[in-house]
C-alpha positions in Angstrom: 21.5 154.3 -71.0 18.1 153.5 -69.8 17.6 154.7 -66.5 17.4 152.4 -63.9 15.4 152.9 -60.9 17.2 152.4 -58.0 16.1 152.1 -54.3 18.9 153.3 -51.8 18.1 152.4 -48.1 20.2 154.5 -46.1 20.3 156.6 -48.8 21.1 160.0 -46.8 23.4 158.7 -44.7 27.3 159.3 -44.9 28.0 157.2 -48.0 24.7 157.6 -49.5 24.6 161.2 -49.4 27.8 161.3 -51.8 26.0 158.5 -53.8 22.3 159.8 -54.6 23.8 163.0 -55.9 26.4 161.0 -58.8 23.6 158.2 -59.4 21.2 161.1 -60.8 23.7 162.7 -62.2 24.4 159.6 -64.6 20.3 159.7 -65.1 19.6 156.9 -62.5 16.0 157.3 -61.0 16.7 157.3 -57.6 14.5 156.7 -54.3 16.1 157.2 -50.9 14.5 155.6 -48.1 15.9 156.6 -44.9 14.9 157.6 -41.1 16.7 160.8 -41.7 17.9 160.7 -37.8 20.9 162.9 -39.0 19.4 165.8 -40.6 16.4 165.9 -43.8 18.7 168.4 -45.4 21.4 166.1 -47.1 19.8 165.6 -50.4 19.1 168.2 -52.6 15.6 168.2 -54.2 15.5 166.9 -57.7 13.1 166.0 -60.3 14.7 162.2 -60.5 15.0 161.6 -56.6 11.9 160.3 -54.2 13.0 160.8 -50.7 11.4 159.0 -48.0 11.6 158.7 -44.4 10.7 155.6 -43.3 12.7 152.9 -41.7 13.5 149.4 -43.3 11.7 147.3 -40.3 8.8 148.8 -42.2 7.6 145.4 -44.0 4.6 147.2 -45.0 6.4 150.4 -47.0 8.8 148.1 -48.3 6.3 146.1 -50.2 4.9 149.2 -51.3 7.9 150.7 -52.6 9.9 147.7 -53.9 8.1 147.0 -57.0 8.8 150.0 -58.5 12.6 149.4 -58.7 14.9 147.3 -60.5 18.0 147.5 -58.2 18.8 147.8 -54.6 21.5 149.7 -52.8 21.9 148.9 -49.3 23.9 151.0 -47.3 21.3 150.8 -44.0 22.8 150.0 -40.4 23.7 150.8 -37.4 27.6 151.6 -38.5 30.8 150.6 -36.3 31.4 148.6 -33.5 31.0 151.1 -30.8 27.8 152.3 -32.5 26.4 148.9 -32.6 27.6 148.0 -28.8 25.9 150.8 -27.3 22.5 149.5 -28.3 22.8 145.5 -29.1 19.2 145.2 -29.4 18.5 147.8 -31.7 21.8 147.4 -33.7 20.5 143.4 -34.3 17.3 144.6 -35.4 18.4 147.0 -37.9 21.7 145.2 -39.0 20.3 141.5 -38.7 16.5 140.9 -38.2 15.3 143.4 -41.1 18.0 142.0 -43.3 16.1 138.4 -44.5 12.3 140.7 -44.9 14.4 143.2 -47.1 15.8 140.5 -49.4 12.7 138.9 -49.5 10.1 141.6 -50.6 13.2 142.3 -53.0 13.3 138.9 -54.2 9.9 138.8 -54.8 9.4 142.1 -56.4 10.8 141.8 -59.3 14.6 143.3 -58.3 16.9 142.6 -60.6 20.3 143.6 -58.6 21.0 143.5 -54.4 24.0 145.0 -53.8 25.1 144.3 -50.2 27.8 147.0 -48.2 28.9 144.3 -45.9 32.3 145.5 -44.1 36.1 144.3 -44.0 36.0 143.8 -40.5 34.4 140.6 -41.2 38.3 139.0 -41.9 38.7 139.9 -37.8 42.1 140.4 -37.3 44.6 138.5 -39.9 48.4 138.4 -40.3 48.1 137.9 -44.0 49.5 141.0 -46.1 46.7 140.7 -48.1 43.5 139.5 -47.3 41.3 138.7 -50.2 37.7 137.6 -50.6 38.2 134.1 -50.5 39.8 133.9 -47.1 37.9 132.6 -43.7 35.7 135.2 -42.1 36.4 135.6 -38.4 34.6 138.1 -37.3 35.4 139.8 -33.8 32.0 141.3 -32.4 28.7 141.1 -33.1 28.9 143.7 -35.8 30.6 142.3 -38.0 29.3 138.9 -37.1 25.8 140.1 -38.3 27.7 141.2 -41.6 29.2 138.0 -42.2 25.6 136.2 -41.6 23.7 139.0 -43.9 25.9 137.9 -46.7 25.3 134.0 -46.0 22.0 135.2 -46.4 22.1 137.2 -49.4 24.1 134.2 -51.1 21.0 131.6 -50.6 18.6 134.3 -52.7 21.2 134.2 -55.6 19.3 132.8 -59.2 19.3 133.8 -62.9 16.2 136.5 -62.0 17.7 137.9 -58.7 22.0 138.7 -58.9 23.6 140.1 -56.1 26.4 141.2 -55.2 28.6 142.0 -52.1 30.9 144.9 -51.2 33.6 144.9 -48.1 34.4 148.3 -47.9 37.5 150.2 -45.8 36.7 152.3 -43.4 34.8 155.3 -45.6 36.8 158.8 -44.9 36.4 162.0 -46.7 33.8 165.2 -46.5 30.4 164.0 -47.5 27.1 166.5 -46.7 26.0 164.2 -43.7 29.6 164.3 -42.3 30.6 161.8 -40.2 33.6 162.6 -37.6 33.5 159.2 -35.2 35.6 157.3 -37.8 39.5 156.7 -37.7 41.0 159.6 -40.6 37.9 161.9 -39.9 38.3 162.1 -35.9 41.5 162.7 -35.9 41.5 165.1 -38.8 38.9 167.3 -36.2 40.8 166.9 -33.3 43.9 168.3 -34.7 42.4 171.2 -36.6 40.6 172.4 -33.4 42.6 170.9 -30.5 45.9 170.5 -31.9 46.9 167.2 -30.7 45.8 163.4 -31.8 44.9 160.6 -29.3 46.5 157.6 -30.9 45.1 154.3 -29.3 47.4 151.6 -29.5 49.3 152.6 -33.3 50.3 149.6 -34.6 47.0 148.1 -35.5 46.5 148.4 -39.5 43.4 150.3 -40.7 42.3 150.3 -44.3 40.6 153.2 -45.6 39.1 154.2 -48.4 38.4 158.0 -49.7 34.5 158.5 -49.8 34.6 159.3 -53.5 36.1 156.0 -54.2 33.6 154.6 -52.5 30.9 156.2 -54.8 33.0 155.0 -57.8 32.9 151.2 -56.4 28.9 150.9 -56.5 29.1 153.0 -59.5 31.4 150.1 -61.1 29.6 147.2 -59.4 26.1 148.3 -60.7 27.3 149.1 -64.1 29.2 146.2 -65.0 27.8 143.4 -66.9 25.7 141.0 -64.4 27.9 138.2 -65.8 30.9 140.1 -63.9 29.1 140.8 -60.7 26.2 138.5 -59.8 27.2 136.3 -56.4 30.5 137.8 -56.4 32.3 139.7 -53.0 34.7 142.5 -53.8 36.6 144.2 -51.0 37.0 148.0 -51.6 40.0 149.9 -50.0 42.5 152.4 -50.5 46.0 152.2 -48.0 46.1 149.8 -45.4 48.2 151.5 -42.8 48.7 151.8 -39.0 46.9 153.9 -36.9 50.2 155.6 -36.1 51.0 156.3 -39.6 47.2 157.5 -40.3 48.4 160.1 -37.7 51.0 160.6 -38.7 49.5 162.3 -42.4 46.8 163.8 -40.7 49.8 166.0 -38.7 52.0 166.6 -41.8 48.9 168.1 -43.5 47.3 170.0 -40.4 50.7 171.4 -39.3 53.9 170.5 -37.4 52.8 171.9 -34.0 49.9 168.9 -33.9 50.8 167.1 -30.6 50.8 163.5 -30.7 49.6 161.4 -27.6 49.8 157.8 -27.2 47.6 155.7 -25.4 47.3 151.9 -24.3 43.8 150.2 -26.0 41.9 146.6 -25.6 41.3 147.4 -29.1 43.2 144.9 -31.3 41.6 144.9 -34.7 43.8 145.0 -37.3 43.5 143.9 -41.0 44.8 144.7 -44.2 42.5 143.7 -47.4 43.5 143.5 -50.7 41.6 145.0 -53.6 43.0 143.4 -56.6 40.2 141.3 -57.3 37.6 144.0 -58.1 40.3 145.9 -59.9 40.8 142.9 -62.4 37.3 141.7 -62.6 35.8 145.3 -62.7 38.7 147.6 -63.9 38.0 149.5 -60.8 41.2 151.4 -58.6 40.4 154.0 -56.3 42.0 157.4 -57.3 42.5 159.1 -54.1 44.1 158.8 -51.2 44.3 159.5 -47.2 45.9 163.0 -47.6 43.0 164.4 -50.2 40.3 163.1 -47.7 42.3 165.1 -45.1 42.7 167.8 -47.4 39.3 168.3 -48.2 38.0 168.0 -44.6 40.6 170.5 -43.9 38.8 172.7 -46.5 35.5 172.0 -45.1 36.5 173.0 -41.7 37.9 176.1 -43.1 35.2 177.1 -45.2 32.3 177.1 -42.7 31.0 173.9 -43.9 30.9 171.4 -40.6 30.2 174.3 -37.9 30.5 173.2 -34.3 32.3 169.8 -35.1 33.3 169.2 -31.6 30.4 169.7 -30.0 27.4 169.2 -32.3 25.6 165.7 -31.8 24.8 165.5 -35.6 28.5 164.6 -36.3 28.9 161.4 -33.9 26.3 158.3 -34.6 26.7 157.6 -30.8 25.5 161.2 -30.0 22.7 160.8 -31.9 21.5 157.7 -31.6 21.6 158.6 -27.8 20.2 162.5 -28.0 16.6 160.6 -29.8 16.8 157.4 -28.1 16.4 155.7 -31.3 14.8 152.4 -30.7 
């Protein structure tokens, strides 16, 4: 394989970190570009990967570095509702207003393949069993709203020299080296090991998930299929689409019997359940693990030293942080 060189925004964040590692290790040349707001420590050094911390409002890096690439990885946001909501402003400027310059600079540098990581909360909440790609988007908050317009967006740069393609991932759960413990399997995973006891909020609501290592595997898949299979195409990417009560429910089996269960009301309604048959059938991909490994190996991680302090430590928590640097 020729190498392909490859620029990753948001490349040391939570998904990107398990990313850049397996992209070099399949001889990608890899540049991460990154504000680094959650520690400059994720990516190893290696003779294949340019880290650099910069931010993507940056019009001016980005038309430096751009031309030097062929594809584009963006994982860049402000992740999550409540990460979003407790900075609007700055969650539209990242999420939103830097979205149209990005495309841009890539569209006229030369990039070859945009791939998107839109989100499955753009469906909102459905009663469908199985909500594929081609149903309405109705997304809830503003969010996901932004995510549905990016990919409106992305769509109107589509041409013979510039293929893109769109991924609606589950909500990401697993260890990754810039862990993240503010999402659904991974919170409650933390709570029970050190507190012994989950909050459930509401229970019925259905979350998808997906195990970060599947995740890895469904860029890997999307970037090395033939453009013929991917260009202007939207694949959802998810694991098990269960309720929150049942999500507890594993996390308890695993971490042990005496976990105490709570239940609590919630405004929180969201509740979706995707279906990833179509990038299964058009890309051979199906994800390999499930809920109980990404518990396992956060349970492993906890017990090996490798998240210290994961109750208290801001790094963990996107909220934390943004608020601890009053990121603007």
């Amino acid at each position: 394989m020729l190498a392909k060189k490859i620029l990753i925004t948001g490349g040391a964040g939570y998904v990107g970190a398990a990313l850049v590692p397996k992209l070099l290790s399949l001889g990608y040349l890899v540049t991460s570009l990154d504000l680094m707001i959650y520690g400059e420590n994720t990516l190893a050094p290696h003779p294949n990967l340019n880290i650099i911390k910069g931010d993507i409002r940056d019009g001016s890096l980005l038309n430096k570095l751009m031309p030097s690439h062929d594809t584009v990885i963006h994982l860049a946001c402000i992740s999550n509702d409540p990460s979003f909501e407790l900075n609007p402003q700055l969650g539209k400027s990242i999420n939103y207003d830097a979205f149209k310059p990005l495309v841009k600079t890539a569209n006229k540098s030369g990039i070859n393949h945009f791939l998107y990581a839109s989100s499955s909360s753009v469906y909102g909440i459905k009663n469908e069993k199985h909500v594929h790609e081609e149903m309405s988007l109705e997304p809830l908050t503003d969010y996901s709203r932004y995510k549905a317009e990016c990919e409106t967006i992305l769509k109107s740069y589509e041409s013979d020299d510039f293929h893109t393609t769109v991924i609606r991932p589950a909500t990401v759960c697993g260890y990754s080296k810039r862990q993240r413990l503010d999402v659904v399997v991974n919170l409650m995973t933390n709570i029970a090991v050190h507190k012994k006891e989950i909050t459930i909020y509401g229970g019925q609501q259905l979350r998808p998930n997906v195990h970060i290592s599947d995740m890895v595997e469904s860029y890997i898949a999307a970037l090395t299929a033939p453009l013929t299979l991917t260009s202007g195409e939207i694949f959802n990417v998810g694991t098990e689409n269960l309720p929150i009560e049942e999500i507890a429910a594993t996390v308890r089996s695993i971490v042990g019997a005496d976990t105490k269960l709570i239940k609590q009301t919630t405004n929180d309604n969201r509740s979706y359940h995707i279906s990833s048959q179509k990038i299964e059938r058009i890309l051979g991909f199906r994800p390999q693990y499930t809920i109980s490994d990404a518990v396992n190996d956060l349970c492993d991680a906890f017990n090996n030293g490798k998240l210290p302090n994961s109750l208290d430590d801001d790094i963990y928590f996107n909220i934390k942080t943004m608020q601890s640097i009053n990121l603007t």
